[in-house]
C-alpha positions, 0 to 999 in steps of 0.5 A: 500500500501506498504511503505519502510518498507513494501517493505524492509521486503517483499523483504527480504522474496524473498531473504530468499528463496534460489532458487538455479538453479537446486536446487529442486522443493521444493525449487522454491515451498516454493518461489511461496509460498511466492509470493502468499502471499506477492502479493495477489492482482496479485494471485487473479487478474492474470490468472497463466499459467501452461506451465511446471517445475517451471516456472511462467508465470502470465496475466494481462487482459488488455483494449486491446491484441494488443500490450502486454508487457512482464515483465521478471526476473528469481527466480533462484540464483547462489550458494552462496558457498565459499567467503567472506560473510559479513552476511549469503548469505541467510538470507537478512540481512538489514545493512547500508541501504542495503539488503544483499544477494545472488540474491538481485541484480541478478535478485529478485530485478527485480522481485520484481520491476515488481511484486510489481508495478502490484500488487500496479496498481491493488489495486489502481483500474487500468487497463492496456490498453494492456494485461501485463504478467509477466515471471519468468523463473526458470533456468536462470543461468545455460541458461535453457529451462525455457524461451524457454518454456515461449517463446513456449507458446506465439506461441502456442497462436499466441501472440507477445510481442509487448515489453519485458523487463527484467534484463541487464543494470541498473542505475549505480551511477557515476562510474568515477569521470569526469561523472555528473550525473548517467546513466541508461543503458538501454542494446539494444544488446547482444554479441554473445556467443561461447565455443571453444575447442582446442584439441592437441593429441600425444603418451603420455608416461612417463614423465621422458623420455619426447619429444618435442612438447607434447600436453599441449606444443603445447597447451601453444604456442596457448594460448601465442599466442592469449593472445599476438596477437589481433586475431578478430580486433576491430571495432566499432559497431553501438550499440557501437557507440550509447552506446558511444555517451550516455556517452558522454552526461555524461561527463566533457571535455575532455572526452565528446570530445573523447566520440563525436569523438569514436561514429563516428569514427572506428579509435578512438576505441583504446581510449575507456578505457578512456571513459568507463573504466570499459567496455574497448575494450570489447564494440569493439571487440569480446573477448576470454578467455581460461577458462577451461582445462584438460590433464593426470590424474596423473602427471607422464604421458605425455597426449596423448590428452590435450584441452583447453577451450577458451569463445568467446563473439561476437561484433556484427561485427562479425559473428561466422563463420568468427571468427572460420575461424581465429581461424582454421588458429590458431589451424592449426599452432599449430597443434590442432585440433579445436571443437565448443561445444556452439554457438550463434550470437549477439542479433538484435539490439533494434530500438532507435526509436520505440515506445515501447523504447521511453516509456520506456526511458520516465518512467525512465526519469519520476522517475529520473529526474536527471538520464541520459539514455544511450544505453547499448551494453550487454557482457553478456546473459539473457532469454530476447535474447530467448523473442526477437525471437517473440517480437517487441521490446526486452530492457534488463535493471532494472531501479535500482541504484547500485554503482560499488562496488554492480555491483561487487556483482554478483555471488560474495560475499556481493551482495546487493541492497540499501533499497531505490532503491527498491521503486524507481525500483517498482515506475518506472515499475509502472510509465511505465506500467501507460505511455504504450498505 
């Protein structure tokens, strides 16, 4: 069995293998390469499942089908072009107790986690009471069908996860000074997702004899206008609500006080930077920001259609359509017309209640004692919200520590895990698949 330094240089291999979305078949083989020998007990023990591109898919007899549990990650990376890097993105260097590079938290390091712990449990003689797969999609940064096809496959075979985890929140070390202990946020629900374009046409022309009211002009007035009003007003969110009330088990006075009150109270909601800083009033509110644009190709010419990019992230009061109703009115008033490229609603929310969460809370609790578990609302998506459609119940977190400064790693520069942290996120896959009956 692996010891910190058999993890160390194993994960190191992961990161060196630079699986770019997109990037090659070449690429993702040399990386199923490594896989197969650092973790020769999976290869021999695990049916591989062929179901297309690079996607992995592994199974783990169990004891029994009834109740299978799904472990999932993905292998590719965002580029690591430009930045600040300390170290070369690619080559997992080991400095001040970390591992260094792109993917090392987003998402190999779950990889690993969940790869490592069934490759231990097998050595160790174990055998799962329920059937254990593992999926590994290949194209999760660019939202690829590499889930989806996973997906397609357990209902090919009439196979409903019976709980599926994958990346999300994490264990996040104290991240304000009143906190008294870490947190694990566990993510229960996923924001919904839209891109929006906001579309202003006019004659064009040349610019040294300019009208009023040009394209870019009206589209300007829109933008100042939404960056100034509160377009979809904030309201608090039963996962939200819940996502409040772990924190305030965290807190000193008198933030737990305020953090009791905003998880029973709409009209508090205003107060929620205070309590969680680094999520403000994204926890309460659907969120837009304007992203992309585009007018004239040269800068002389008065467009004759311009458009602006707006990125909406749904609270889970909010459904699409009653936030495009609002945003019509808007382009309406600005006369620009109004198109919708991507949508998607918020995720269900997980049941607090049910078995498959309370066993996994029990592991994290069991490999950190000191470690709070706290309900996550997620702002961003993961393959999990694709699983979620055919499973019981679907948790998006990596039972991993990282500081803030780590958090702020992803798809930047300097991305790392802590060298400890690695073991302890293999022991807690571990110490969950052992619990799971």
């Amino acid at each position: 069995m692996k010891n910190q330094n058999g993890y160390v240089d194993s994960f190191k291999r992961l990161i060196q293998c630079p699986t770019v979305t997109d990037s090659g078949h070449e690429y993702f083989a040399a990386f199923h390469k490594v896989l197969d020998e650092e973790f020769p007990n999976v290869t021999a023990t695990c049916q591989k499942i062929e179901i297309g591109r690079d996607v992995l898919l592994y199974k783990w007899k169990g004891k029994d089908s009834a109740r299978p549990v799904v472990l999932m990650a993905h292998q590719d990376v965002v580029p690591a072009v430009g930045g600040d890097w300390k170290y070369e993105p690619f080559s997992a260097t080991v400095e001040d107790g970390k591992v260094f590079g792109r993917g090392a938290m987003d998402c190999k390091n779950t990889l690993f986690g969940t790869i490592q712990a069934v490759e231990e449990l097998i050595l160790e003689g174990f055998v799962p009471e329920q059937d254990v797969y593992l999926s590994y999609s290949d194209c999760e940064e660019t939202s690829g069908p590499g889930a989806e096809m996973a997906r397609d496959w357990f209902k090919s075979q009439g196979i409903k996860p019976y709980i599926v985890i994958d990346e999300g929140g994490a264990i996040i070390r104290k991240f304000m000074k009143q906190m008294t202990k870490d947190a694990c946020m566990v993510g229960i629900l996923e924001k919904g997702y839209a891109d929006v374009k906001f579309i202003a046409r006019g004659k064009g022309g040349h610019s040294s004899q300019p009208p009023k009211n040009t394209p870019i002009a009206r589209l300007g007035a829109l933008v100042n206008f939404c960056e100034k009003h509160t377009v979809f007003k904030p309201k608090m969110s039963e996962p939200a609500k819940q996502m409040v009330k772990g924190l305030g088990g965290v807190l000193t006075q008198p933030l737990k006080g305020i953090a009791k009150l905003l998880g029973g109270s709409c009209l508090l909601a205003k107060l929620a930077p205070k309590v969680a800083p680094s999520y403000g009033m994204a926890m309460y509110e659907t969120t837009m920001v304007f992203t992309m644009m585009d007018g004239a190709t040269a800068p002389n010419v008065i467009p004759q259609e311009a458009w602006v990019n707006a990125n909406l992230r749904f609270s889970p009061n909010d459904s699409s359509e009653k936030c495009f109703k609002k945003l019509r009115r808007i382009a309406k008033k600005f006369d620009c017309e109004m198109e919708v490229t991507k949508c998607r609603e918020a995720s269900p929310m997980v049941d607090l209640n049910s078995d498959g969460y309370k066993t996994f809370a029990k592991a994290i609790q069991q490999t950190y004692p000191d470690v709070a578990v706290v309900p996550y609302l997620m702002f961003g998506g993961t393959d999990c919200r694709i699983m979620q459609e055919i499973a019981v119940t679907a948790i998006r977190c990596t039972p991993c520590k990282l500081s803030m400064e780590q958090l702020d790693g992803m798809h930047a520069s300097n991305e790392s895990v802590d060298i400890s942290s690695i073991g302890e996120t293999v022991q807690c896959f571990k110490t969950f698949l052992t619990m799971y009956k």
